[in-house]
C-alpha positions as CSV (number, residue, x, y, z in Angstrom):
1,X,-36.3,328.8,-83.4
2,X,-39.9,328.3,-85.0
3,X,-42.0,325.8,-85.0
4,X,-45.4,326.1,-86.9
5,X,-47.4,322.7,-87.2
6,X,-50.4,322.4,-89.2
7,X,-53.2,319.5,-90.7
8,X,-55.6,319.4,-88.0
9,X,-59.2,319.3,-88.3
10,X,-62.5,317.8,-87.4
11,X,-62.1,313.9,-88.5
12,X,-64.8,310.7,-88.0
13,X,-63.7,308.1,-85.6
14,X,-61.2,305.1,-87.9
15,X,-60.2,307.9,-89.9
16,X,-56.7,309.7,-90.6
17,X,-54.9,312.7,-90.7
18,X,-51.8,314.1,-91.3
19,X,-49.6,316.7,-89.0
20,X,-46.6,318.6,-90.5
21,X,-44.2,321.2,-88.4
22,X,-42.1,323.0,-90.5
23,X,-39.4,324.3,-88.4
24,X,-36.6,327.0,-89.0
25,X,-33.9,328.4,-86.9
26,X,-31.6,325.6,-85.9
27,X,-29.5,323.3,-87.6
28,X,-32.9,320.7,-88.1
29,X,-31.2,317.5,-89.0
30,X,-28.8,317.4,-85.4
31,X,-32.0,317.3,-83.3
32,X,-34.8,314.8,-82.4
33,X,-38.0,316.1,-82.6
34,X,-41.0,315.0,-80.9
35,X,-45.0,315.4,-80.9
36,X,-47.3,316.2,-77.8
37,X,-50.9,316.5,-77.2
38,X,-52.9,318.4,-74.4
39,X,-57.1,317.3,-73.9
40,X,-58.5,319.9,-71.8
41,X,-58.6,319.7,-68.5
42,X,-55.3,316.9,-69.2
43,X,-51.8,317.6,-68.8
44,X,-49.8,317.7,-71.8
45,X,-48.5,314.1,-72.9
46,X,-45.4,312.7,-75.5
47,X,-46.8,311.0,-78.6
48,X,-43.9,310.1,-80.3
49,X,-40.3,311.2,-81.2
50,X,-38.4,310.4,-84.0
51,X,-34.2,311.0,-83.9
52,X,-31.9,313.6,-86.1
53,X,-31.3,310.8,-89.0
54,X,-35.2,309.6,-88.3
55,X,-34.1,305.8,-88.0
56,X,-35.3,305.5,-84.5
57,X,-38.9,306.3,-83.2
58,X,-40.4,305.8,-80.1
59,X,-44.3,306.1,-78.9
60,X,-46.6,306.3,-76.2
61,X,-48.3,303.4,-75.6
62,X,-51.9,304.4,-76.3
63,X,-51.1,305.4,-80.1
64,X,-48.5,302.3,-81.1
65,X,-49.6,300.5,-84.2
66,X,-51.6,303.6,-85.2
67,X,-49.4,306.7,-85.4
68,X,-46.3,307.3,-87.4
69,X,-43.7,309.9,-86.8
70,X,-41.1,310.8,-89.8
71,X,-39.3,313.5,-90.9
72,X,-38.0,315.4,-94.1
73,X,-34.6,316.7,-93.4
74,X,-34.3,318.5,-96.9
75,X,-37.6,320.2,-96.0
76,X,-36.8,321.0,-92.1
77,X,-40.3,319.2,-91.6
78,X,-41.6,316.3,-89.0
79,X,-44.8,314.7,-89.8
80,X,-47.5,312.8,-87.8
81,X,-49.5,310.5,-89.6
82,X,-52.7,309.3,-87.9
83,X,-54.7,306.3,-88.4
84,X,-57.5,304.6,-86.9
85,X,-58.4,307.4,-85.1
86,X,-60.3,307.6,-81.4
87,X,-62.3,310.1,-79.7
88,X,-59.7,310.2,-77.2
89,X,-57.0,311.1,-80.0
90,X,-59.0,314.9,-79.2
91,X,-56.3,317.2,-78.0
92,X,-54.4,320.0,-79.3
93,X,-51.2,318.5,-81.1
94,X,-47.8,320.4,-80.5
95,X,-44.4,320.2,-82.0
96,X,-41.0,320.1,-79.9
97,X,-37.5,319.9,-80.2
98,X,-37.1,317.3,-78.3
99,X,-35.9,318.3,-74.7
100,X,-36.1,322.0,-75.2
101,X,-38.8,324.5,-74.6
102,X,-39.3,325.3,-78.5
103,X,-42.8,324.3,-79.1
104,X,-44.9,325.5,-81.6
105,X,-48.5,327.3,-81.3
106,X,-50.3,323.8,-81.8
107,X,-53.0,322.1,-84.2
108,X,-56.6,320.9,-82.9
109,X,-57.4,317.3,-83.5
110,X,-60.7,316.4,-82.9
111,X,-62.3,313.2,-83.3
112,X,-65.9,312.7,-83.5
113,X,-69.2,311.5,-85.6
């Protein structure tokens, strides 16, 4: 199993990015997959998972209404897509199959003027 994410950056406060984890390994479509970020010093929280067939999604609180999880099967990809973004969106973003330990190296978000 692999699990490489990748779009983060340095972004102004209200503005957007884009994650993408390309995975490989397993048989992508039969598993949720799910997004996690870690600020330092914080532990690690869930952001948002998204089933095999990506019709259900669920999300932490602090990011409904601004973050979007969906996924490619044909292209063994999950995306986040980031709006309105927050200082406090800062973290490093990792990809997971959802209830494993498979979790890729991770993406820095960082959100700031």
């Amino acid at each position: 199993v692999q699990l490489v994410e990748s779009g983060g950056g340095l972004v102004q406060p209200g503005g957007s990015l884009r994650l993408s984890c390309a995975a490989s390994g397993f048989t992508f479509s039969s598993y949720h997959m799910s997004w996690y970020r870690q600020a330092p010093g914080k532990e690690r929280e869930l952001v948002a998972v998204i089933s095999g067939t990506g019709r259900i999604t669920n999300y932490a609180d602090s990011v409904k209404g601004r973050f979007t999880i969906s996924r490619d099967n044909a292209k063994n990809t999950v995306y986040l897509q980031m709006n309105s973004l927050k200082p406090e969106d800062t973290a490093m973003y990792y990809c997971n199959r959802w209830g494993s330990d498979y979790w890729g190296q991770g993406t820095q978000v960082t959100v700031s003027s």
